[in-house]
C-alpha positions as a Python dict, from the first residue, in 0.01 Angstrom:
ca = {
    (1, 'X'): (0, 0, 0),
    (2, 'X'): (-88, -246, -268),
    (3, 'X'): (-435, -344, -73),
    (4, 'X'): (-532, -18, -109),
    (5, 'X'): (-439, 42, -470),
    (6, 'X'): (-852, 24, -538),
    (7, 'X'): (-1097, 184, -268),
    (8, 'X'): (-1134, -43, 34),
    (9, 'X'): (-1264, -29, 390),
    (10, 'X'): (-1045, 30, 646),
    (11, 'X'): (-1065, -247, 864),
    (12, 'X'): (-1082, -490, 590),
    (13, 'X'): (-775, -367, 433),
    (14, 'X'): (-562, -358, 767),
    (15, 'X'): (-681, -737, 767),
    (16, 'X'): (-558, -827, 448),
    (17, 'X'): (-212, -652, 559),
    (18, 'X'): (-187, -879, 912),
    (19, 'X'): (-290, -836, 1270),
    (20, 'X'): (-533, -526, 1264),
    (21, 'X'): (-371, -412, 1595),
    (22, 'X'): (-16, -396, 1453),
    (23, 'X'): (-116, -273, 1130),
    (24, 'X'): (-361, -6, 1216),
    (25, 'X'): (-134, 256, 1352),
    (26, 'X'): (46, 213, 1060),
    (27, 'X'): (-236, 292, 839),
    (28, 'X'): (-361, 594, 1048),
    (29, 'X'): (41, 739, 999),
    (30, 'X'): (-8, 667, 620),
    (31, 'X'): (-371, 862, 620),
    (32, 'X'): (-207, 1171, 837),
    (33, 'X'): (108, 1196, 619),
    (34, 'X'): (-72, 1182, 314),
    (35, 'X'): (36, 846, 138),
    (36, 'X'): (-334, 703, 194),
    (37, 'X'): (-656, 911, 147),
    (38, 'X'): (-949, 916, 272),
    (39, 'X'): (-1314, 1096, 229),
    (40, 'X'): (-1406, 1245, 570),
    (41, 'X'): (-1635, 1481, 395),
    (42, 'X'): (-1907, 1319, 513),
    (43, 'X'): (-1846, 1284, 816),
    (44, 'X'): (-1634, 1098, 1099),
    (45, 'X'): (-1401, 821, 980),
    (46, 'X'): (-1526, 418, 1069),
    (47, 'X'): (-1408, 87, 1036),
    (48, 'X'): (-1564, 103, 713),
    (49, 'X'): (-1463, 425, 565),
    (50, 'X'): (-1268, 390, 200),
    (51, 'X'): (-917, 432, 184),
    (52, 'X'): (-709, 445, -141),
    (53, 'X'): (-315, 539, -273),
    (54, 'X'): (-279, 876, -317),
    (55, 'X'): (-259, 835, -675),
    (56, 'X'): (-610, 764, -696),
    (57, 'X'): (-889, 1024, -833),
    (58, 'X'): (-1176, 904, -670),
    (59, 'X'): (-1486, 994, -528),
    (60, 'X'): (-1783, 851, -334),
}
């Protein structure tokens, strides 16, 4: 959670974590039970979309 204390792309943050393929369904369960956010305002969500803490006010 601490790679995504500041905004950051997805897929760049699940590298910084480890293996993108192990961490990235970890990620997805953080973003659907709230601990990560997202903006999917705009539309659907990429390899680059910005994910943050939930802490975080922050907007695109």
């Amino acid at each position: 959670m601490e790679v995504f204390r500041e905004p950051m792309g997805l897929w760049e943050g699940a590298g910084l974590v480890g293996d993108r393929l192990q961490v990235l369904p970890v990620l997805f369960h953080l973003l659907w039970s709230g601990a990560l956010r997202t903006d999917l305002a705009g539309g659907l969500m990429e390899s680059d979309s910005l994910v943050w803490t939930e802490g975080i006010r922050w907007a695109a």
